[in-house]
C-alpha positions as CSV (number, residue, x, y, z in Angstrom):
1,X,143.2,-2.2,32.4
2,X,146.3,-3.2,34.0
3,X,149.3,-3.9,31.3
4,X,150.6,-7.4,31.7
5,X,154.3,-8.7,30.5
6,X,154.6,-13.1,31.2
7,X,157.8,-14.2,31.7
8,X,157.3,-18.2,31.3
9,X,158.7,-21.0,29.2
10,X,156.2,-24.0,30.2
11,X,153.6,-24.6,27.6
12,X,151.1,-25.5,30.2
13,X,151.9,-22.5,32.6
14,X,151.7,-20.0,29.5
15,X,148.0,-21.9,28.4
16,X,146.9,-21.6,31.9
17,X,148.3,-17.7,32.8
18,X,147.1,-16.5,29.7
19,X,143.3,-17.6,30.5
20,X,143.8,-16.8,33.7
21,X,144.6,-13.2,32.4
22,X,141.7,-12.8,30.6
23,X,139.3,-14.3,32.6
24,X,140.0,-11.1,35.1
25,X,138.4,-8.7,32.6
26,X,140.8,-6.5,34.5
27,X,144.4,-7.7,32.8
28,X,145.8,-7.5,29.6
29,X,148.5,-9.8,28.1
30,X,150.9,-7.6,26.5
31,X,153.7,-9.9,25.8
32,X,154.9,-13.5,26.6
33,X,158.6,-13.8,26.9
34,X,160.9,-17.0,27.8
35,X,162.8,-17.3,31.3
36,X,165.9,-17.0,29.9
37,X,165.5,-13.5,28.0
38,X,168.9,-12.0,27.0
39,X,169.1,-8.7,29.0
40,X,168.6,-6.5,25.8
41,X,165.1,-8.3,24.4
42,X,163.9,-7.6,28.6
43,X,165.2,-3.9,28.4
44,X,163.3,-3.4,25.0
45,X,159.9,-5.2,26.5
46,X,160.5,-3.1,29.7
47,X,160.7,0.6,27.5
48,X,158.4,-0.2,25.0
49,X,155.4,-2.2,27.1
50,X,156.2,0.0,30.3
51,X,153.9,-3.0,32.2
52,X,152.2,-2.6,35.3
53,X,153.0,-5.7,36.8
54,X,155.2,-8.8,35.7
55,X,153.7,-12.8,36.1
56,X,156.7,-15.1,36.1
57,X,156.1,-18.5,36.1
58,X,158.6,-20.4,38.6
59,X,158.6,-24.1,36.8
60,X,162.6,-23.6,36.6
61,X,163.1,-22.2,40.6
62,X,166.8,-21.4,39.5
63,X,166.2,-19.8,36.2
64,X,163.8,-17.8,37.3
65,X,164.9,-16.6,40.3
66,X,168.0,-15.3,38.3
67,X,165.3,-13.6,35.5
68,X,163.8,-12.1,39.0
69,X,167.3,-10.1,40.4
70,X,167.6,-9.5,37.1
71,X,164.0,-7.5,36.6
72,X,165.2,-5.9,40.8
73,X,168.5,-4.3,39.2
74,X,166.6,-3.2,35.9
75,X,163.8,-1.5,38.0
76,X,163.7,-2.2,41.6
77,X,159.9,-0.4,41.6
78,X,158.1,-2.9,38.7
79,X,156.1,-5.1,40.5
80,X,156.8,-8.7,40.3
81,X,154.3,-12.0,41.0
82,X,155.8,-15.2,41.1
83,X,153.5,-17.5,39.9
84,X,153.4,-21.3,40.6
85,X,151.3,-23.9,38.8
86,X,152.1,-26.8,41.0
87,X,152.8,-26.9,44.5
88,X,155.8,-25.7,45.1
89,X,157.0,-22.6,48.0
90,X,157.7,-19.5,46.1
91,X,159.7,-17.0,48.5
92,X,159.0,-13.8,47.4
93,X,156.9,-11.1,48.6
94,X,154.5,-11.3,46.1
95,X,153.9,-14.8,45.0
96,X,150.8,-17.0,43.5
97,X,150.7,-20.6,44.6
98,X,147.7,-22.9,43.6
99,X,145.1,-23.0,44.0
100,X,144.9,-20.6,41.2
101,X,141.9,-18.2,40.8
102,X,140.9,-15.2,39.5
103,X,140.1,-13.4,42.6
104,X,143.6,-14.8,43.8
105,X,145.8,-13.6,41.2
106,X,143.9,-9.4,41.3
107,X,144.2,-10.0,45.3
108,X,148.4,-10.9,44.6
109,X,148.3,-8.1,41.4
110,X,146.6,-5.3,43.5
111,X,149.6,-5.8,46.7
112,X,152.0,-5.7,44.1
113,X,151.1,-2.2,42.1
114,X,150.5,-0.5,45.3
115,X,153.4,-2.2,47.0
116,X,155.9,-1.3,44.8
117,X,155.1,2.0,43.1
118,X,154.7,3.5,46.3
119,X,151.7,3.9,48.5
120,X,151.2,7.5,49.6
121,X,151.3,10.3,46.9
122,X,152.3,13.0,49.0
123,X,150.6,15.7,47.2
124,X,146.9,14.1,46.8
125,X,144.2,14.8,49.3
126,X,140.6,13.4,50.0
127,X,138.0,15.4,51.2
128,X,134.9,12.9,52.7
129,X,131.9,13.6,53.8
130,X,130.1,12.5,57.1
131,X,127.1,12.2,54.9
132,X,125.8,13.9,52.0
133,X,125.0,18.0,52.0
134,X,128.0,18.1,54.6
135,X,130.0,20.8,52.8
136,X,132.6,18.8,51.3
137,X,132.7,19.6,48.0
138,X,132.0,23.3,49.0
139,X,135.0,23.2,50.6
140,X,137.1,21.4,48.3
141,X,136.4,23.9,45.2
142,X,136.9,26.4,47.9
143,X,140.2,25.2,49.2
144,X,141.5,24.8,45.8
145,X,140.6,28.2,44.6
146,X,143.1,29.4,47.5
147,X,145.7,27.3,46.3
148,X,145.7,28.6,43.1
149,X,145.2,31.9,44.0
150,X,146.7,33.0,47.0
151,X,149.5,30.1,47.2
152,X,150.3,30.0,43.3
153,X,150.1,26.3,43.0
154,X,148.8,23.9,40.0
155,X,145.5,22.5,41.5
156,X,143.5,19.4,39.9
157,X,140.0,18.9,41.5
158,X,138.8,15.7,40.8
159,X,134.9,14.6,41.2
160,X,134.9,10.9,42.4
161,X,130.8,11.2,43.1
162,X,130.0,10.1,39.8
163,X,126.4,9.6,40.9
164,X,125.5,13.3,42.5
165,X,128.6,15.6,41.8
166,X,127.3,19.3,41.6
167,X,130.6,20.9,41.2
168,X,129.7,21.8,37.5
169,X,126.3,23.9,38.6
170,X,128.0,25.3,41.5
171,X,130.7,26.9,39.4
172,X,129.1,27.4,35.8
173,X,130.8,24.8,34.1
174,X,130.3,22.4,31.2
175,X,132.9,19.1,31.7
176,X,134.7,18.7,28.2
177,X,134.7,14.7,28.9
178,X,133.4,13.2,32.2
179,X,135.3,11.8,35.2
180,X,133.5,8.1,33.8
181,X,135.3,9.0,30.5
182,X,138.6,9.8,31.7
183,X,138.6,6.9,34.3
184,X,137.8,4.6,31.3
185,X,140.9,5.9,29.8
186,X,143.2,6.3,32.4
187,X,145.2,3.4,31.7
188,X,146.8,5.1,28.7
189,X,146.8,8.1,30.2
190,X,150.7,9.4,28.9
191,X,148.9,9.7,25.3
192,X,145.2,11.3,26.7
193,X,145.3,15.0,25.1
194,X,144.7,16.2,28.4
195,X,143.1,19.8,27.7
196,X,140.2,17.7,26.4
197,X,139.5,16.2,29.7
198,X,139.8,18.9,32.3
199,X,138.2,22.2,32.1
200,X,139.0,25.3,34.1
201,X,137.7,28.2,36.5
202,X,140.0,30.6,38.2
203,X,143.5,29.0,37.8
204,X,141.6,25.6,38.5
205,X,142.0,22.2,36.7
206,X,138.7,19.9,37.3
207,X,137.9,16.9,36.3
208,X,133.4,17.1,36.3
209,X,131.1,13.8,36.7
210,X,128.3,13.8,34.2
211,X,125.4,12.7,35.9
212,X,123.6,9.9,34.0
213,X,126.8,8.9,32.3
214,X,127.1,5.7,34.4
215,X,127.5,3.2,31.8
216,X,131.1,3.0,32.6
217,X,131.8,1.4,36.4
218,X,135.5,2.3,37.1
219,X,137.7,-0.5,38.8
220,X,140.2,0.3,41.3
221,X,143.4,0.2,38.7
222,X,141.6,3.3,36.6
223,X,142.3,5.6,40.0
224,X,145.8,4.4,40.2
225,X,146.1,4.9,36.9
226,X,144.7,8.5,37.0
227,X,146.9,9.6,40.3
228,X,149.9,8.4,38.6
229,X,149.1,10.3,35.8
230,X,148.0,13.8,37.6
231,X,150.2,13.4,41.0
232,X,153.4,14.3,39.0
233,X,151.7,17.2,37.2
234,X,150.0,19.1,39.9
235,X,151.3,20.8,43.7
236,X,148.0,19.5,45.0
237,X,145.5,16.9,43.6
238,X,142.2,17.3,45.6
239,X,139.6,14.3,45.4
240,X,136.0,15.4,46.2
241,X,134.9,11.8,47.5
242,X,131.1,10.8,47.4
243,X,129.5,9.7,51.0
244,X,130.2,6.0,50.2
245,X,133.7,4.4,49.4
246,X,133.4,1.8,47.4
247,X,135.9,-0.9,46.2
248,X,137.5,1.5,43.5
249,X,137.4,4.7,45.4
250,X,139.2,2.4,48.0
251,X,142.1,3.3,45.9
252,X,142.3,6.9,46.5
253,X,141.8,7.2,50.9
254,X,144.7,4.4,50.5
255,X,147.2,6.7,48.0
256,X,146.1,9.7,49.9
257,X,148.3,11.4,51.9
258,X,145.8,13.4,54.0
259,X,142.2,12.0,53.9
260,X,139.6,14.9,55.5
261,X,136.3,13.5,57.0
262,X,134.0,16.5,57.2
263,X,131.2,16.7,59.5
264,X,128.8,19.0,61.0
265,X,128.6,19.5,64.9
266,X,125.2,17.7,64.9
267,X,124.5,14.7,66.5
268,X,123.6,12.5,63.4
269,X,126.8,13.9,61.0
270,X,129.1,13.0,64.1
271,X,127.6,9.4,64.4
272,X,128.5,8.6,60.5
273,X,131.9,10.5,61.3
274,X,132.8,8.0,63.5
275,X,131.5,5.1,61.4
276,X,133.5,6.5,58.1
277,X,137.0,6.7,60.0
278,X,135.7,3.5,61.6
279,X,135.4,2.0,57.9
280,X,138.9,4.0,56.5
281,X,141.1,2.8,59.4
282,X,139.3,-1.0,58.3
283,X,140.3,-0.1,55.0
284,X,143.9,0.3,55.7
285,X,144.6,3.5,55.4
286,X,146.4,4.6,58.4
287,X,145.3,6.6,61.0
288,X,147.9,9.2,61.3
289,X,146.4,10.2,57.8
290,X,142.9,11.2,59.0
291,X,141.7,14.2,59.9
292,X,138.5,15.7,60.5
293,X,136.7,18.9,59.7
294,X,134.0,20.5,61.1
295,X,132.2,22.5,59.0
296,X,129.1,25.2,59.4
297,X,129.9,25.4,63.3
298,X,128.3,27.4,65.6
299,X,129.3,29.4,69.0
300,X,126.9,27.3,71.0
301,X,127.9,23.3,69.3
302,X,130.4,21.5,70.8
303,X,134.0,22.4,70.9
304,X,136.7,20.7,68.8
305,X,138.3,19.4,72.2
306,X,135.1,17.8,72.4
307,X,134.7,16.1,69.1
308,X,138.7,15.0,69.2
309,X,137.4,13.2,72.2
310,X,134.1,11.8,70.7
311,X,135.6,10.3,67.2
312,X,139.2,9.9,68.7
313,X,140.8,11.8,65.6
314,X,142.4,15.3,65.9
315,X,140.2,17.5,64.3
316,X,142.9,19.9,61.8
317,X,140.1,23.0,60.6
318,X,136.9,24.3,62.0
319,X,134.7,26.1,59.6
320,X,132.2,28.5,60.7
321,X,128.8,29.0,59.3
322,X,127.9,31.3,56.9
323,X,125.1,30.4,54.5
324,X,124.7,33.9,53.0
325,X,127.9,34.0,51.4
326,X,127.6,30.5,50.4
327,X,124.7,31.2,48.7
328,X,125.6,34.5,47.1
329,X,128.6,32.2,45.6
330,X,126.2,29.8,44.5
331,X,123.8,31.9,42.8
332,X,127.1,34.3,41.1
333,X,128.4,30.5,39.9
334,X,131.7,31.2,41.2
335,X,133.6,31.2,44.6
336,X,133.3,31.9,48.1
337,X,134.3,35.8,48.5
338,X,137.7,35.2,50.0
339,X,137.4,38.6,52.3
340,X,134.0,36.8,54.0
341,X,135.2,34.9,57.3
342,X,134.2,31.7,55.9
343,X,136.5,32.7,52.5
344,X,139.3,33.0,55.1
345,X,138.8,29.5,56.9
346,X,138.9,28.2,53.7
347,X,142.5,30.3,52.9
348,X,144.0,28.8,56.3
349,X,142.6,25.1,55.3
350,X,144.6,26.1,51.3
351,X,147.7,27.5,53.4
352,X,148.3,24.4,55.9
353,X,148.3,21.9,52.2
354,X,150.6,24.4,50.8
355,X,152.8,24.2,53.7
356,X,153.0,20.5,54.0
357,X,150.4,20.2,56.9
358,X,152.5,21.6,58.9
359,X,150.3,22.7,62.1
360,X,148.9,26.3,61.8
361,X,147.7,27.9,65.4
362,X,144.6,27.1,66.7
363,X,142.6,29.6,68.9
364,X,141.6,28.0,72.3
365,X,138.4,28.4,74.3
366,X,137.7,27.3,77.7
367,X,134.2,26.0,77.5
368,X,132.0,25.6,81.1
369,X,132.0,21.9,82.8
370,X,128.2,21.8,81.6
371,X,128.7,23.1,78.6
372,X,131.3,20.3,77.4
373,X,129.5,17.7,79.2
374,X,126.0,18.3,78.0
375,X,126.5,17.8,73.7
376,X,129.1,14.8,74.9
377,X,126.0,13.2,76.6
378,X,123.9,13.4,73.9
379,X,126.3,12.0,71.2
380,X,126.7,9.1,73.8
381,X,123.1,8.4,74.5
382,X,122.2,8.8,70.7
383,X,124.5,6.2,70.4
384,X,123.5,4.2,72.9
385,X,119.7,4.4,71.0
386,X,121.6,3.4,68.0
387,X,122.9,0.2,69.3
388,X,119.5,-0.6,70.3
């Protein structure tokens, strides 16, 4: 839920808020308080509430405007909503006119929170597949075993496929409370007892679905709840996404500072590559945020060159195949050997997020003319068939 603090003196506006409020089913009214607070009863409500977001109700333009530089020089990062119940113009970024709605005021609350607390979290990362069995979460557990190991850093995992995360079979591991649970909780997350809620492999924090423990839907304020809570406690928070973004896993591509899309060199996996940048870049997040990986690659697939070209994204890591020592992994419950080529793609991925994405060397090819243009030819016509 998303902590609420009204700031309103008009009966009528605080009758009509306060429904409003919890008609969302997504806000709670903390606290009503009068336009013209004295500066110590706002500090207090301020400390003691810590509120997401602030609703106040313009009736009085003048007092309220002066209640409003007065919130900016208390904390110039709460988020504020001016809220109007009669037609008047409200100029401020973040302001509610009538007619007033439900959908309206989340639509106003949502800019607000991410607006003002600060978009990108520089230090979490979301790995997507192309489509399911790509490799993603394979390589996320992967990459964060690196981090902690080679690089020394404090690495959460978190499982965001609350319908078909495997993490906890892959690795032997039994979640203390599932990803639903802590989602559900995340709003009071400073006062979660947080060793309850993670569990641990190899210098590893993660945060495991349970499977069948869908009762709870998480909203998009429980994963910006959540980041805020881990991004401060961990070098590298890394987001295992499921193959479909839905409205509260919005939340994370948008906060992320890197988001990977991982695809395979066939055909179909580069199709819905293209049509999952296609839906982030609809989604907001911005482009120079995106990269791709290509995992399980083969000698004779097309180049990265190539696929650069095909999705019009850079592509940052190419993985190699290696099923054995995936499997061998698999079937020891633990991780990839990191002295296997594929354990040391998966160091290099580990080393560019602990060096701030700064560009590691790429080797270069020189592929034949037929040889690029005969895999770009079939991506296009395949395309072509899908268009119909």
């Amino acid at each position: 839920m998303i902590r609420t603090l009204l700031i309103a003196d008009d009966r009528e506006a605080v009758e009509l808020l306060g429904s409003l409020i919890r008609s969302t089913g997504e806000l709670t009214l903390e606290r009503v308080l009068p336009v013209t607070p004295g500066s110590h009863q706002l500090t207090m409500a301020l400390q003691t509430l810590a509120p997401d977001v602030i609703l106040l109700d313009v009736s009085d333009a003048g007092k309220a405007f002066r209640v409003y530089e007065q919130l900016r020089a208390m904390d110039s990062e709460i988020p504020v909503v001016t809220v109007s119940i009669d037609f008047r113009v409200v100029l401020t970024p973040f302001a509610l006119e009538p007619p007033l709605s439900v959908p309206r005021l989340m639509q106003t609350v949502r800019a607000a929170v991410n607006a003002r607390r600060g978009r990108h979290k520089e230090n979490v990362v979301a790995i997507l597949p192309a489509k399911a069995g790509g490799g993603a979460t394979t390589i996320a557990m992967n990459a964060a075993a690196r981090l902690a190991g080679v690089f020394g850093k404090r690495v959460l995992v978190c499982e965001s496929d609350l319908h078909s995360g495997v993490i906890a079979e892959l690795l032997g591991l039994k979640a203390n409370a599932s990803m639903q649970q802590t989602l559900e909780s995340a709003d009071s997350a400073e006062t979660l007892i947080w060793p309850r809620h993670v569990c641990h492999k190899d210098g590893v924090d993660f945060l495991l679905t349970r499977r069948g423990n869908n009762a709870y839907r998480p909203r998009w304020h429980d994963y910006h709840h959540l980041l805020s809570f881990v991004s401060p406690r961990y070098d590298t928070v890394l987001v295992d996404m499921p193959d479909q973004i839905d409205d509260a896993t919005a939340e994370v591509v948008q906060c992320a500072k890197r988001v990977y899309v991982t695809t395979t060199p066939e055909i179909l996996s580069l199709c819905l590559a293209h049509e999952r940048i296609a839906e982030l870049r609809a989604m907001g997040v911005d482009a120079t945020n995106i990269r791709v990986i290509v995992n399980r690659e083969h000698s004779t697939e097309m180049q990265s060159r190539q696929i650069e070209e095909i999705l019009k994204c850079p592509v940052e890591l190419v993985i190699p195949n290696d099923y054995p020592a995936v499997r061998a992994a698999a079937l020891a419950r633990t991780f990839v050997d990191g002295r296997t080529t594929l354990g040391r793609s998966y160091e290099k991925f580990a080393g560019l997020m602990a060096s701030g994405y700064r560009p590691l060397p790429v080797a270069v090819t020189k592929p034949s003319l037929f040889g690029f243009m005969r895999p770009a030819r079939r991506y296009a016509e395949s395309l072509a068939v899908q268009r119909g």
